[in-house]
N, C-alpha and C positions, 0 to 999 in steps of 0.2 A: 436503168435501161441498158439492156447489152444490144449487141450490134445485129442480131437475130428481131428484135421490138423495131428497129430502127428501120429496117429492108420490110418489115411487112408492111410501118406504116407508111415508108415509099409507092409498096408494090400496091395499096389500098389507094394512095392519091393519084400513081397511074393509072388505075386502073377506072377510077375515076366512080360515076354515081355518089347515089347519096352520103355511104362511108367516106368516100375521097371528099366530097363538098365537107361536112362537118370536121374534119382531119383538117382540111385547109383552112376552115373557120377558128379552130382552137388555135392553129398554130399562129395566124395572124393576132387574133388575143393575146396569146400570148408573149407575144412579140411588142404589141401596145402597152402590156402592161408593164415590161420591162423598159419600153421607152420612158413612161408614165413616170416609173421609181427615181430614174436618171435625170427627168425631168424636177422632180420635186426637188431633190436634193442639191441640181444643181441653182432654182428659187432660191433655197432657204440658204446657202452657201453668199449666193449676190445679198439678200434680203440682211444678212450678218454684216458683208460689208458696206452697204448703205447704210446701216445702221451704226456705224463706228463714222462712217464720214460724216453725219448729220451731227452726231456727239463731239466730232472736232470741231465742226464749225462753231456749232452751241457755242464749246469752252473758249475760241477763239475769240469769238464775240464778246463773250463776258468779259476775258482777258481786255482787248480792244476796251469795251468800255469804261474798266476798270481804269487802265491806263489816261484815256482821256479826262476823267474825272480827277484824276490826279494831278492833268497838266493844268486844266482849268484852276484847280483851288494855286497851284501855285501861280498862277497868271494872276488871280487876283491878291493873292499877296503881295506882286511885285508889284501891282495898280494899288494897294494902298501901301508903300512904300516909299510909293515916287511922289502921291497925293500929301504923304505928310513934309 
C-alpha cells in the first residue's frame, strides 16, 4: 500500500456513505483480528506456564510423599528396636 491507497481510503471514510461504512467495517475487522492473534498467543504462553506449575507441584508432591514414606519406615524401625 503507498501513501496515494492510504488518502483515498481517508478521503472515502470522509467522505462518508456506503464506501466509507464498509472501509470502516474492514478496518475494525481488522483490527479484532489482530487483537484476536495477540490474544491467542498471549493464552497459550500463560496456558505453557500453568502447565509447568501444576508439573511442579505433581513432582513436589510425589517428592513430599516419597520422603514421608521413608520417615515412616524408619520410625518403625526405631519402634521395633526400642520393642526388642
Amino acid at each position: 500500500m503507498d501513501f496515494s491507497t492510504i488518502i483515498g481510503i481517508i478521503d472515502q471514510l470522509v467522505a462518508g456513505g456506503p464506501k466509507g461504512f464498509i472501509i470502516f467495517l474492514v478496518i475494525i475487522i481488522v483490527c479484532l483480528l489482530f487483537d484476536r492473534n495477540r490474544l491467542l498467543k498471549e493464552i497459550n504462553t500463560k496456558n505453557a506456564r500453568i502447565d509447568e506449575i501444576v508439573d511442579s507441584y505433581y513432582k513436589g508432591n510425589l517428592t513430599l510423599a516419597e520422603a514421608l514414606n521413608s520417615l515412616k519406615n524408619v520410625l518403625y524401625e526405631l519402634k521395633g528396636q526400642i520393642n526388642d
